[in-house]
C-alpha angles and dihedrals in degrees: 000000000000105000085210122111123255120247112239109262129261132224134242148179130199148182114233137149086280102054117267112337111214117221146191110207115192099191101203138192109357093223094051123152103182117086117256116275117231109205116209113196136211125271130283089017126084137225086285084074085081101048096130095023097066102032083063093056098039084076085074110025140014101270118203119194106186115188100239107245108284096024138094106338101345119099121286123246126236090211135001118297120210110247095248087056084053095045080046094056093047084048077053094051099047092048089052092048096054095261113144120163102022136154124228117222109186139190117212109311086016085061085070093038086059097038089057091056092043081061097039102039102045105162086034084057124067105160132358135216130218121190092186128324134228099223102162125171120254097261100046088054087053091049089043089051098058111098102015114148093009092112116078112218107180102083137138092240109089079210085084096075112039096094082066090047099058097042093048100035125009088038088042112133120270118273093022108128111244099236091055080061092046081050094053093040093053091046083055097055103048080071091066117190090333087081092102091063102085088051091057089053091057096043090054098054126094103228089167088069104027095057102056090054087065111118099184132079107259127189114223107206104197106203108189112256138104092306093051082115091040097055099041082051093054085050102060086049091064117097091222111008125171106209125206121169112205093193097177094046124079143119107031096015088133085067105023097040108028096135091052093045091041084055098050095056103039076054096060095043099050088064096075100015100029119101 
């Protein structure tokens, strides 16, 4: 890792299939020779979920954190999008933003995201990055499925979101600040009731046949949590996985363990793209 500091982050917009996609761009070290890194966060969240994240790699490599179609800053959807509609759109947006060769690192429902341009961008996509993945049986996405977008969650009673509440802030991880979890909450909330939308995407994509079709080398970075299974079982369907377990890191490691999680995957990258 560089010991340089990280240059604050810049803005975009930009057009893309899925209306205007909204970006941080941290630019990092000016003689950098790793492609940038595109991080793809978890739903319902938006690009702010890697803050620290990517202001700690960005000592070492250019860090983009785009907001997924429907989410954070980027336009809003009428109606849910498949994930390979949504990797198309952030292949739209870096296009648009000048990004050629670049690797996707994604968290939870991102990991998809990125697997999907690994699989669409080929020659733009040298290597890929999961921080663990949902891979969930079929019948557990069906089951996952029942009941999405049934609660209404724009109401006059305060009571309404407090299930959000407790999850994102009072259940946050030890040691998380609580204004990085009243970020993450009032992203949340700019995405209204169409917040379900991005889970329906994921439960109604088929990561048991989509893996196994990825060329590139990915690294698959198991945090401990409810998908650590899931995760080591999205792993042995890779064609060329590189495997690391983080057992004392889980919820909130983007924010408690930046510089661990920057390092792994600087590491990774500086095997094909180092000196």
């Amino acid at each position: 890792m560089s010991a340089s500091t990280s240059m604050p982050p810049r803005r975009a917009y930009a057009d893309t299939r899925l209306g205007q996609v909204h970006l941080k761009i941290w630019p990092g070290p000016p003689d950098g020779k790793l492609p940038p890194v595109v991080c793809l966060h978890p739903i319902p969240y938006s690009g702010r979920y890697f803050d620290s994240f990517a202001a700690e790699l960005a000592r070492s490599v250019s860090v983009v954190a785009p907001d997924l179609p429907g989410y954070g800053g980027s336009d809003q959807l009428a109606e849910p999008a498949p994930l390979a509609t949504h990797a198309a759109a952030i292949a739209d947006a870096l296009q648009a933003s000048g990004i050629g060769q670049f690797v996707p690192l994604g968290y939870h429902t991102g990991s998809a995201v990125a697997g999907e341009l690994a699989l669409a961008r080929p020659k733009r996509v040298p290597r890929a990055v999961f921080v663990t993945y949902p891979y969930l049986p079929a019948e557990e996405r069906e089951k996952q499925l029942q009941g999405l977008g049934a609660v209404k969650l724009n109401s006059e009673e305060l009571e309404s979101l407090r299930k959000r509440w407790r999850f994102t802030v009072n259940n946050r991880a030890a040691g998380v600040p609580l204004d990085g979890a009243m970020t993450n909450f009032i992203e949340e909330l700019r995405t209204g009731e169409n917040a379900w939308f991005g889970f329906h995407s994921m439960f109604t994509y088929s990561p048991e046949e989509r893996l196994p079709a990825i060329a590139q080398t990915a690294l698959v970075v198991n945090l401990a949590g409810s998908l650590n299974e899931a995760t080591r079982a999205a792993a042995e369907r890779l064609q060329h996985p590189e495997y690391v377990e983080f057992e004392q890191m889980g919820k909130g490691a983007f924010d408690l363990h930046p510089d661990r999680l920057a390092r792994a995957v600087v590491q990774f990258l500086e095997t094909d793209f180092g000196d």
